[in-house]
C-alpha positions as CSV (number, residue, x, y, z in Angstrom):
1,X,-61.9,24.4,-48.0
2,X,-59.5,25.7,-50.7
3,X,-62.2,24.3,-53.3
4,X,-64.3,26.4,-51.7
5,X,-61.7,29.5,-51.8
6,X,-60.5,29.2,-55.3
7,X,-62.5,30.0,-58.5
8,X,-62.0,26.3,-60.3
9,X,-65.4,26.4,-62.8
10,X,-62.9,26.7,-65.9
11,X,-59.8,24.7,-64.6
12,X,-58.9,20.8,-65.3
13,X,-58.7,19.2,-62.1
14,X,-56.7,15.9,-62.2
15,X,-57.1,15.2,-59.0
16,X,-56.2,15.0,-54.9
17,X,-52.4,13.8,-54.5
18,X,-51.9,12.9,-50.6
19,X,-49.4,10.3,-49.6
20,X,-52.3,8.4,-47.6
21,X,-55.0,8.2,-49.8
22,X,-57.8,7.4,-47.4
23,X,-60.7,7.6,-49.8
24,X,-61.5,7.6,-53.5
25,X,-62.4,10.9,-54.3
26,X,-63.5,14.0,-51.9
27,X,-65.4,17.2,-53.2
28,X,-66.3,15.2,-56.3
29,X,-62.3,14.8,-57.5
30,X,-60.5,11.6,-57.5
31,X,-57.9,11.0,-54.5
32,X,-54.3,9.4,-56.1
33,X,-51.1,8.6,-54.0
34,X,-48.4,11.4,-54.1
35,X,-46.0,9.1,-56.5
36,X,-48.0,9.4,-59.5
37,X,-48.1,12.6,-59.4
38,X,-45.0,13.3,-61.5
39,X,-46.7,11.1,-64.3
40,X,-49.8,12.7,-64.1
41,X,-49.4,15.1,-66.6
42,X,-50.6,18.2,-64.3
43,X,-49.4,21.9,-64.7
44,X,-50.0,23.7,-61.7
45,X,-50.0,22.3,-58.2
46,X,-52.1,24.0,-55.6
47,X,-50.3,23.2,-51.8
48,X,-52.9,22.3,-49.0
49,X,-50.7,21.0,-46.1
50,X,-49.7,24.0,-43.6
51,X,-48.2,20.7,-41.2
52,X,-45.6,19.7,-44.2
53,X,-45.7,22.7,-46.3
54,X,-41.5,22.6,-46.9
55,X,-41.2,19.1,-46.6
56,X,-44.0,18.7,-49.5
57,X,-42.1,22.1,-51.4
58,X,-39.0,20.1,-51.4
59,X,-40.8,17.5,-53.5
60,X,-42.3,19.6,-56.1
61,X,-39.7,21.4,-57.2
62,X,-37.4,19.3,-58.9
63,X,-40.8,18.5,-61.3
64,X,-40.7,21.8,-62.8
65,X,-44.3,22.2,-61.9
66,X,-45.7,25.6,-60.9
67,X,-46.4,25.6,-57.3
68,X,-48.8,27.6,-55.4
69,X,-48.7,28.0,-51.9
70,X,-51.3,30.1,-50.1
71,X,-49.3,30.8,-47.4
72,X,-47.1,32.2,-49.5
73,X,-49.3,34.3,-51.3
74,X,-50.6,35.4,-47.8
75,X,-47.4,36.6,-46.9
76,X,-46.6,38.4,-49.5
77,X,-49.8,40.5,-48.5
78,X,-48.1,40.6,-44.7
79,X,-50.2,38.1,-43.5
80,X,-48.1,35.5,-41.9
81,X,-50.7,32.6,-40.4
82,X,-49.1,29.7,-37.7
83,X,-51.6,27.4,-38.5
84,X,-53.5,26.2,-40.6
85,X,-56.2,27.8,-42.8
86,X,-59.3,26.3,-41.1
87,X,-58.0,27.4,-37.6
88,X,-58.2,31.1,-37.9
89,X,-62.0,32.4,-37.4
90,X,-64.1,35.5,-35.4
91,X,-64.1,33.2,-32.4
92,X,-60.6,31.5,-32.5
93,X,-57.1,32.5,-30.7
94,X,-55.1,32.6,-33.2
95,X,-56.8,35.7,-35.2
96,X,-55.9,37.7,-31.8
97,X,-52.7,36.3,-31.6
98,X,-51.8,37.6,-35.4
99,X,-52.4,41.1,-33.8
100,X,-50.1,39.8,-30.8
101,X,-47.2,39.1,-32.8
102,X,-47.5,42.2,-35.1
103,X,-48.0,43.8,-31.5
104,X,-44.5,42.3,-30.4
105,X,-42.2,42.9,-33.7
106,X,-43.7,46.7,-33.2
107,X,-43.6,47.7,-29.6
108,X,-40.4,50.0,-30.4
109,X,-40.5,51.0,-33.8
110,X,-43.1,53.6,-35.7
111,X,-45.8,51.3,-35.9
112,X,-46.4,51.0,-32.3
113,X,-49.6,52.6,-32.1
114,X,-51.0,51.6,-34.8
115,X,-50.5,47.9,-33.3
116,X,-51.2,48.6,-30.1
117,X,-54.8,49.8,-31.0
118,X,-55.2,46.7,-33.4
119,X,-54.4,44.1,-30.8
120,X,-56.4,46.3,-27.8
121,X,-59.3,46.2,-30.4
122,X,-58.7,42.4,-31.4
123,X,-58.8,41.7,-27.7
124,X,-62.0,43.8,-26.9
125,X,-63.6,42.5,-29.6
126,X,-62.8,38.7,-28.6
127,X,-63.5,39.7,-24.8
128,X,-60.3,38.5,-23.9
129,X,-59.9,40.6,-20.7
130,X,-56.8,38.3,-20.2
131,X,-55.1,40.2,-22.8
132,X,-56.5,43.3,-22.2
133,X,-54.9,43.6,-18.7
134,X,-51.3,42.0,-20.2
135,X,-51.1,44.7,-22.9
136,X,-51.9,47.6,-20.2
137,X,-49.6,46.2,-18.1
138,X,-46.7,45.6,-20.3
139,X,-47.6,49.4,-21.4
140,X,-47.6,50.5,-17.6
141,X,-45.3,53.7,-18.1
142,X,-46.0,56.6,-19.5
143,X,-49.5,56.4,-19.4
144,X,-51.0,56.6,-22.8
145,X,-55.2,58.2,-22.8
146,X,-55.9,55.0,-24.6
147,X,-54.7,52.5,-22.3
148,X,-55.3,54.4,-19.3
149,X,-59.2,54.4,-21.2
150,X,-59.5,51.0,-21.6
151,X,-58.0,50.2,-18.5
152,X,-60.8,51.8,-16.6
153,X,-63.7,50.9,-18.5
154,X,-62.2,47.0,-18.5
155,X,-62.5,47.3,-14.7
156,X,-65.5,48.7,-14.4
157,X,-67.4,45.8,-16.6
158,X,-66.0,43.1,-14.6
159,X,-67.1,44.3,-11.7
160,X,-70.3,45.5,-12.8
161,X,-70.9,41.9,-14.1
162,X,-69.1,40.6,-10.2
163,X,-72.1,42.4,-8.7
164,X,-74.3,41.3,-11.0
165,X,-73.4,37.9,-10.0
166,X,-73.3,38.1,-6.6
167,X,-76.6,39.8,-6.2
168,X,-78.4,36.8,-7.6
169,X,-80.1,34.2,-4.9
170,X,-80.2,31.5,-7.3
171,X,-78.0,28.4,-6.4
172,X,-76.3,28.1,-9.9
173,X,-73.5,25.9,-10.3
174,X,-70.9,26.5,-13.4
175,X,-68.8,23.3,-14.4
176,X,-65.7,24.4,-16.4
177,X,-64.6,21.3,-18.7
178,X,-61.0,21.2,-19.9
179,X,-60.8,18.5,-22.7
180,X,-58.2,16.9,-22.5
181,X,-55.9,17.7,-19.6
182,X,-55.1,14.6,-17.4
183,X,-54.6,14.7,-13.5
184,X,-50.9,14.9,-14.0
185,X,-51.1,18.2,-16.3
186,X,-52.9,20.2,-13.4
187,X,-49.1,21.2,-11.8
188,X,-49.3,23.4,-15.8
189,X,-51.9,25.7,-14.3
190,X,-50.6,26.9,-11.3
191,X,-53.4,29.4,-10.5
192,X,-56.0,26.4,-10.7
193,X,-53.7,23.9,-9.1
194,X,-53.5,26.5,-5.9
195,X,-57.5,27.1,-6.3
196,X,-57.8,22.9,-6.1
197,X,-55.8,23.4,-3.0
198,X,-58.7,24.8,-1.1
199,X,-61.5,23.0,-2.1
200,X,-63.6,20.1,-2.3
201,X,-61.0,17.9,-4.3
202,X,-61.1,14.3,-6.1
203,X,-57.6,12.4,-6.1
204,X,-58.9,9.6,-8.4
205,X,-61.3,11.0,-10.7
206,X,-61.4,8.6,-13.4
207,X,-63.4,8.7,-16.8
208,X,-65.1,5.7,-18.5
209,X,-63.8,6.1,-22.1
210,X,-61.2,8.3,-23.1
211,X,-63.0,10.9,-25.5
212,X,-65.3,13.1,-24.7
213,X,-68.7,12.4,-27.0
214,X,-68.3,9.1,-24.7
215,X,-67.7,11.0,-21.4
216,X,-70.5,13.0,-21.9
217,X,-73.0,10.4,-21.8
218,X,-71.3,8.7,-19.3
219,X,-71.9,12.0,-17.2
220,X,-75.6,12.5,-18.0
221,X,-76.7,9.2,-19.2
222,X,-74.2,6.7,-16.7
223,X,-74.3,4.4,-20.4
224,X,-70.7,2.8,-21.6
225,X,-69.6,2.7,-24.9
226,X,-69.5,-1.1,-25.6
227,X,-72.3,-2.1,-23.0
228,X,-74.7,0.8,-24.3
229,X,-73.7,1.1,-27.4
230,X,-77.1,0.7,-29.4
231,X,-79.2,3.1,-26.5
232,X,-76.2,5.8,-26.3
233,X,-76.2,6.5,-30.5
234,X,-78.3,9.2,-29.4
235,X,-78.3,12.7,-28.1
236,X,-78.3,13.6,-24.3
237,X,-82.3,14.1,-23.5
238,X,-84.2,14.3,-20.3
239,X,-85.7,10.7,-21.3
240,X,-82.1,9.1,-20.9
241,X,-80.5,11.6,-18.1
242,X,-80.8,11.4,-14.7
243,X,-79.0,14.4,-14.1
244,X,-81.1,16.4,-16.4
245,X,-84.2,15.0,-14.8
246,X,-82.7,15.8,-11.4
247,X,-82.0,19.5,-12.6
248,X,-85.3,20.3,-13.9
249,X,-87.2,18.7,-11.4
250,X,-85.7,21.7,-9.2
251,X,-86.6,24.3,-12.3
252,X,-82.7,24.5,-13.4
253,X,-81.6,25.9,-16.1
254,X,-79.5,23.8,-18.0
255,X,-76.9,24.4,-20.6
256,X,-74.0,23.0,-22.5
257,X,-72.1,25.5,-24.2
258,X,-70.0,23.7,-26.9
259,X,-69.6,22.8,-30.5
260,X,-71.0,19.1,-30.0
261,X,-74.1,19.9,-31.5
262,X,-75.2,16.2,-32.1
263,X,-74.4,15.0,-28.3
264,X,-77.1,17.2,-26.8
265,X,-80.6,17.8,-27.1
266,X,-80.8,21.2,-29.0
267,X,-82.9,22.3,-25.4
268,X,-79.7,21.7,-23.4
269,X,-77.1,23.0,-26.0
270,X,-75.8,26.4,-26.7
271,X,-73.7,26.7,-29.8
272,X,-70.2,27.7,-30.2
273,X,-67.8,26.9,-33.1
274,X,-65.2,24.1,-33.3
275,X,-62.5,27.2,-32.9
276,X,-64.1,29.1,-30.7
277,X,-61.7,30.6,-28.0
278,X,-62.8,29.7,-23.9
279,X,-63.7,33.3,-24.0
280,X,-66.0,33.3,-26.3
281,X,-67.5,30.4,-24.7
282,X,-67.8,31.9,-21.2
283,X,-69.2,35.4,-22.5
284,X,-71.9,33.3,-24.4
285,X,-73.0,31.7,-21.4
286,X,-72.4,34.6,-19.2
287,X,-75.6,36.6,-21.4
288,X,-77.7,34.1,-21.0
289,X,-76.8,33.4,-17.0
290,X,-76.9,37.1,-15.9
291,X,-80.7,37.1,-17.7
292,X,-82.1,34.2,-16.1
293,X,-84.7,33.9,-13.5
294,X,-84.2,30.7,-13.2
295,X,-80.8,28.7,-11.1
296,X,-78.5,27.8,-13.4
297,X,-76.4,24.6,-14.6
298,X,-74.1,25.2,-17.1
299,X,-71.2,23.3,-18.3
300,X,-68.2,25.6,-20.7
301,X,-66.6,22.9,-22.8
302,X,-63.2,24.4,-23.4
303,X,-61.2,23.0,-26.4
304,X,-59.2,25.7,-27.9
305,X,-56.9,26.1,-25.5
306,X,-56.7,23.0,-23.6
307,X,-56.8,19.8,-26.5
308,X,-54.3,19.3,-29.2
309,X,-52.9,21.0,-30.9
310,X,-53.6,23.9,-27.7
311,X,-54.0,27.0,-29.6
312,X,-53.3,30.3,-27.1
313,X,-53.0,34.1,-28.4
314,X,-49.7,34.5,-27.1
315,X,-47.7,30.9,-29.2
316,X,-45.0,32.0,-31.0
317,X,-44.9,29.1,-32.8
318,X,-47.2,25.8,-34.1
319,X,-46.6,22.5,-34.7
320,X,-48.2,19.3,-35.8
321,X,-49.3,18.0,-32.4
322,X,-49.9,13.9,-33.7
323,X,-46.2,12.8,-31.8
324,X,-44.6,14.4,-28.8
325,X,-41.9,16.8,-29.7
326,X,-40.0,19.4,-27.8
327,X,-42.3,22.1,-29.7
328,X,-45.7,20.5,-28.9
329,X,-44.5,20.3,-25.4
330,X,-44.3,24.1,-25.3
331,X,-47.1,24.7,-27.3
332,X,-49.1,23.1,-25.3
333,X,-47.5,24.7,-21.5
334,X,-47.9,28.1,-23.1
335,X,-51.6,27.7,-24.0
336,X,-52.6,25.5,-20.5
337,X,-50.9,28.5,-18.9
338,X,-53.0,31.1,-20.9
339,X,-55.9,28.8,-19.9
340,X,-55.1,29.2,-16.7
341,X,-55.4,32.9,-16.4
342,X,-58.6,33.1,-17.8
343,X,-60.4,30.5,-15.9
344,X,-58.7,32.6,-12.4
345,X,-60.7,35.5,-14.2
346,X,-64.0,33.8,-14.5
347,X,-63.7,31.8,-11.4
348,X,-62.9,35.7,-9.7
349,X,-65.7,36.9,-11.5
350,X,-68.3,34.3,-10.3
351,X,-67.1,34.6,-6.6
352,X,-69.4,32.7,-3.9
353,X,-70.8,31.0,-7.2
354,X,-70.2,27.1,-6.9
355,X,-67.7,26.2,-9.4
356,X,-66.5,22.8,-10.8
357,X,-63.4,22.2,-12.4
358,X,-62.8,19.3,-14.3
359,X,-61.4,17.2,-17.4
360,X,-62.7,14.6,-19.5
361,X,-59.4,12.9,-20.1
362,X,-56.1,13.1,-20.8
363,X,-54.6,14.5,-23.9
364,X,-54.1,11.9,-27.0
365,X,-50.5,11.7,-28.3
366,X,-49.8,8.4,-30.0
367,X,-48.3,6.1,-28.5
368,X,-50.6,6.3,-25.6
369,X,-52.8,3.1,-24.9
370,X,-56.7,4.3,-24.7
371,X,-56.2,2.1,-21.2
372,X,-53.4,3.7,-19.8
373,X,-53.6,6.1,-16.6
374,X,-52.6,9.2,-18.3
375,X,-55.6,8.9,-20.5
376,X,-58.1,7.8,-17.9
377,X,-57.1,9.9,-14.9
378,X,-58.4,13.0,-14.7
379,X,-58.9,16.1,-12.5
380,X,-61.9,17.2,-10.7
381,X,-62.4,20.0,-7.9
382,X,-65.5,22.1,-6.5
383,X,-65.7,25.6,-4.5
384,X,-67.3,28.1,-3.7
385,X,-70.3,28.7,-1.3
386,X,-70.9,26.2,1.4
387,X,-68.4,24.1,-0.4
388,X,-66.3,22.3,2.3
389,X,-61.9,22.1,1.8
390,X,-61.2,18.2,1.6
391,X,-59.5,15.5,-0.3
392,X,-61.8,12.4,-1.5
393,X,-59.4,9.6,-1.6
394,X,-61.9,7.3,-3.1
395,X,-62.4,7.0,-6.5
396,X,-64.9,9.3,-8.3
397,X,-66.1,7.6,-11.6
398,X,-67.6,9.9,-14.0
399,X,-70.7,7.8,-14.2
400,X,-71.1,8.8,-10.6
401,X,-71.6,12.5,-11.4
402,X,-75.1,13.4,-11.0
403,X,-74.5,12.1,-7.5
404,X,-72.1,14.8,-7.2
405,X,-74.2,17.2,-8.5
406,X,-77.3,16.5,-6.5
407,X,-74.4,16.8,-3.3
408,X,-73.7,20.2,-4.8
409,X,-77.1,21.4,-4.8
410,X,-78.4,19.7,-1.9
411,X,-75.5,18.7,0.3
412,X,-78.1,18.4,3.3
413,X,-79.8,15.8,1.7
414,X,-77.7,13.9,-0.6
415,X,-74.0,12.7,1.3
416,X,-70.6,13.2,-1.3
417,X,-70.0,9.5,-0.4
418,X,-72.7,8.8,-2.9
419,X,-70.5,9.8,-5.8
420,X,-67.9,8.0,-4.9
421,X,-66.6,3.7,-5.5
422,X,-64.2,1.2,-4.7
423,X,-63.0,0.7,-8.6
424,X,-63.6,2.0,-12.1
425,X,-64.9,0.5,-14.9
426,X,-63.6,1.5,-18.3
427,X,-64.0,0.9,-21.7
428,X,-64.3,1.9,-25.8
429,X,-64.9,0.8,-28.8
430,X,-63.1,0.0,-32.2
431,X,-61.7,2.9,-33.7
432,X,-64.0,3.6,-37.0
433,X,-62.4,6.8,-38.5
434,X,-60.5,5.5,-41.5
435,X,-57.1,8.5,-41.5
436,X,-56.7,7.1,-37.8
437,X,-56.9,4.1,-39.1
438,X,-54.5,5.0,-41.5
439,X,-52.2,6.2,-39.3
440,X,-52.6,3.3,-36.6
441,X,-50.8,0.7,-39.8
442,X,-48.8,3.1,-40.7
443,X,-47.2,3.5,-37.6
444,X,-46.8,-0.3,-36.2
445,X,-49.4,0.7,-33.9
446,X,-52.8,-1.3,-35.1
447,X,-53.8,-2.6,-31.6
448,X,-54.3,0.9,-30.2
449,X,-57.4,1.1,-32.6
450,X,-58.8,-2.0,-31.2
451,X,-61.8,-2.3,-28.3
452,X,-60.5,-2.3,-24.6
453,X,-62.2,-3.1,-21.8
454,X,-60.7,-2.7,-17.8
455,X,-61.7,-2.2,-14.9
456,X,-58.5,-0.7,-12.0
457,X,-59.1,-0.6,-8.4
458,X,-56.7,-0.1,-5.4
459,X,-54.7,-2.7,-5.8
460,X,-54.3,-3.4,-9.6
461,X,-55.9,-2.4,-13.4
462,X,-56.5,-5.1,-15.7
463,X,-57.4,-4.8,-19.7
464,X,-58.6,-7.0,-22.4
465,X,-58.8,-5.9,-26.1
466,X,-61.0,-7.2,-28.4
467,X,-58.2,-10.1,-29.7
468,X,-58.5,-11.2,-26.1
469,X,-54.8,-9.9,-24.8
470,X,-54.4,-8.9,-21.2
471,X,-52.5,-6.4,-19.7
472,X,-52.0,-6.1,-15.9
473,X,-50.6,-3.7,-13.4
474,X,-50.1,-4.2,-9.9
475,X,-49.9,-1.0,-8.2
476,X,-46.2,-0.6,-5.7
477,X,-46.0,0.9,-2.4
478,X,-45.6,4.5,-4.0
479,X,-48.6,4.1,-5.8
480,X,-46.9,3.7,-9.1
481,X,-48.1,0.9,-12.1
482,X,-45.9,-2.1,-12.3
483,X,-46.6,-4.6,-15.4
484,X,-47.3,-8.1,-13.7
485,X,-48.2,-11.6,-14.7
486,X,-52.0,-12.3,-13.8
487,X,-51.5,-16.2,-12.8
488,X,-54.1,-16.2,-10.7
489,X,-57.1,-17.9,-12.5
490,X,-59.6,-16.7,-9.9
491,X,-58.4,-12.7,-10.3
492,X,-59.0,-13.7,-13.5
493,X,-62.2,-14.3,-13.5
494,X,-63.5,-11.8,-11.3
495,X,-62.0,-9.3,-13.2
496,X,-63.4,-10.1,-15.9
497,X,-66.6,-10.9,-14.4
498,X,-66.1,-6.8,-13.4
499,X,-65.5,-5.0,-17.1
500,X,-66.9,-7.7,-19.6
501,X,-65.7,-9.6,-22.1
502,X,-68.4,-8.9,-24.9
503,X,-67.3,-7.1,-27.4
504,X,-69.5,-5.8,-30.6
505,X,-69.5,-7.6,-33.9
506,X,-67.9,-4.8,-36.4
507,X,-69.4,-6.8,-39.4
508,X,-72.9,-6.3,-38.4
509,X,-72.2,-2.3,-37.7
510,X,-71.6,-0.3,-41.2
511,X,-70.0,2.1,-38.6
512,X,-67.2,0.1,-38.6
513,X,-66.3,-0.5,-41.9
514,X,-63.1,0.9,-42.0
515,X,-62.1,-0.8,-39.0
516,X,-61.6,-4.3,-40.4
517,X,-58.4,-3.2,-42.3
518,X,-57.1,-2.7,-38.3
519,X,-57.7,-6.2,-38.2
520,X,-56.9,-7.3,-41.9
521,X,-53.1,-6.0,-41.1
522,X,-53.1,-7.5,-37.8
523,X,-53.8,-11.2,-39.3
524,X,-50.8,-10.2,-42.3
525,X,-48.4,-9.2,-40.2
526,X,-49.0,-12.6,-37.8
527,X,-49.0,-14.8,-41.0
């Protein structure tokens, strides 16, 4: 990106420094370790990290090389960014939360009005109605013609677009997907977690794979990772859905509104940016829902907010999110709870509509195991019209989901107990991204970048990795995992007999490439 930003045409460029040099070269320049950079015989040294901008500072300096930081440079112009660079778009948080924080620092000094307009605009502009209503509150008394202008005409849209909504006869159904949020984060969102507590809700909603290309097709396609792996390299189609065929078959109109352009036939996907706020998100798929004839399915895949690093436009501060750290913690409470708000909004907003709420998985700090229940556990709930308040105590595998849907569209003719199993089968593949990778060695962590595959049921979850090593859990009397010894050559067997043991050959798949170093420093470290 900063190639792309500076004017370099008639400038010597040694080279990329970077402590872990994952690759040769990138943008046509040649990649070196960090070290040899005081040998290198450079002049000027152009910062690129926002994560360890002082850290990396501190290390420069003593060369007596001259340094420029953009961030620096930025904020000499008043612009002082909390993230990275490549974060701040049209469609992301964070631009709205620069007007917040200038909003903050002003509210009592001369510049108060000028801020006030800017982040009012800011907000408008990224329909963040959220915000809208939390600035006109906070600016309750006196009554300024502006707010008290904005105010009004912010009511009057929503409920111009309730009415639009609940004057259609269409049976549309609007899944909203938080990536990322486990079962146990749900208590973070207090408005949702009250909404679950009248509705159709899923205890053990459990995902096949924890990442969400993977879940996807799990959800459309019912194909596995490992088992699939060849027939699921593909895009989400009618040919390889049931639940698309299902859906069209009853002249739905079917939409994913995300930035995973190459998980979706272009016929089911409408496009949003990596960065793009849920906002932005739900007003794209709003146009297009109020102007259809046709019932609508559509699934928001909300990011922003809800995955790591959990971007909100009210953080007062940002942090690399890789390890857990009292900061990330907060970071990410402050933008679930922002979340929060604004799915209340749209779920007010689509009234009888049926809603889904659900997540894909849990969120992926290191040193989580891919296997482990915070990972694979995830939330799922339904309301809305018709929809009966109860608790499934069974478990709800993802790969059971277009049973759920066709209960949700026809509950008269297709029972919930359809979508529902006695255990879960889980599994991935070998991680294939080489600065994971990377960071997997570098860490002492290499067999959390190998294959799993597991199956759990009510009394127990078993795993085996691709070296062949087991882990067990015996669930207690509270429902809690307890690590056990699986003696039992017959559990054994079953089990396995359950999730596999196959597991792909990486060196046949030029996918994998990168991956064999995982297993290069694995067979070091043992010798």
């Amino acid at each position: 990106m900063l190639f792309a930003y500076f004017s370099l045409d008639q400038k010597q460029i040694t080279g990329i420094f970077d402590r872990q040099v994952t690759m040769d070269s990138q943008c046509g320049y040649p990649c070196f370790p960090a070290k040899e950079l005081p040998n290198a015989g450079c002049g000027v040294v152009i910062l690129s990290s926002f994560y360890y901008r002082e850290e990396i500072l501190a290390e420069l300096r003593p060369l007596g090389l001259r340094i420029i930081d953009p961030y620096e440079e930025l904020e000499k112009q008043g612009i002082e960014l909390i993230a990275p660079l490549d974060q701040y778009s049209p469609e992301s948080s964070l631009t709205l939360n620069h007007f917040y924080r200038k909003y903050l620092e002003s509210r009592d000094g001369p510049g108060r009005n000028r801020a006030l307009h800017d982040v009012l605009q800011a907000a408008v502009e990224l329909k963040d109605f959220v915000m809208v209503r939390r600035i006109c509150a906070e600016n309750a008394a006196p009554k300024d013609p502006l707010l008290l202008e904005v105010q009004a005409k912010t009511e009057n849209l929503l409920q111009t677009i309730r009415r639009r909504i609940q004057d259609r006869k269409q049976k549309d159904v609007m899944v909203f997907w938080t990536d990322a949020v486990s079962y146990y984060l749900l208590p973070q969102m207090p408005l949702m977690l009250e909404k679950s507590k009248h509705s159709c809700f899923f205890r053990r909603a459990y995902t096949h794979t924890p990442f969400t290309h993977q879940s996807l097709s799990a959800i459309f396609t019912k194909m596995l990772p490992i088992d699939d792996y060849e027939r699921a390299k593909g895009p989400v189609c009618r040919e390889n859905s049931p639940l698309i065929q299902y859906l069209e078959d009853r002249d739905y109109d079917i939409k994913f509104i995300a930035h995973l352009k190459s998980s979706m036939d272009s016929r089911y996907f409408l496009e949003t940016s990596l960065s793009a706020s849920c906002n932005v998100k739900w007003w794209a798929g709003l146009e297009r829902w109020l102007s259809s004839e046709k019932p609508c399915f559509y699934i928001f895949h909300i990011l922003e907010e809800s995955h790591e690093p959990n971007i909100s436009p009210d953080l007062q501060a940002f942090t690399d999110t890789r390890f857990k750290s009292p900061l990330q913690e907060r970071q990410r409470q402050t933008a679930l709870a922002y979340l929060d708000q604004c799915l209340a909004l749209y779920s007010e907003m689509a009234g009888d509509t049926v809603q889904v709420f659900l997540s894909d998985h849990g969120q992926y700090i290191f040193p989580l195991p891919n296997w482990s229940e915070e990972r694979l556990h995830a939330y799922c709930f339904a309301l809305g019209k018709n929809i009966p308040e109860r608790t499934v105590s069974r478990f709800f595998p993802y790969r059971n989901f277009d049973c759920f849907a066709k209960w949700l569209v026809e509950p008269e003719k297709y029972p919930l107990e359809d979508a529902c199993a006695d255990e879960v089968i889980f599994q991935d593949t070998d991680f294939y991204n080489p600065v994971r990778i990377s960071l997997f060695i570098r860490h002492g962590i290499p067999k959390e970048g190998l294959a799993i595959r597991g199956v759990l049921n009510d009394t127990c979850r078993y795993t085996v990795n691709a070296l062949g090593e087991e882990t067990f859990f015996r669930y207690a009397e509270d429902g809690t995992e307890e690590p056990a010894v699986l003696e039992d050559p017959r559990l054994r067997a079953e089990l396995q007999k359950k999730c596999g043991t196959n597991f792909l050959d990486i060196y046949q798949l030029d996918r994998f490439q990168h991956t064999r170093k995982l297993y290069e420093y694995l067979k070091s470290t043992q010798e």
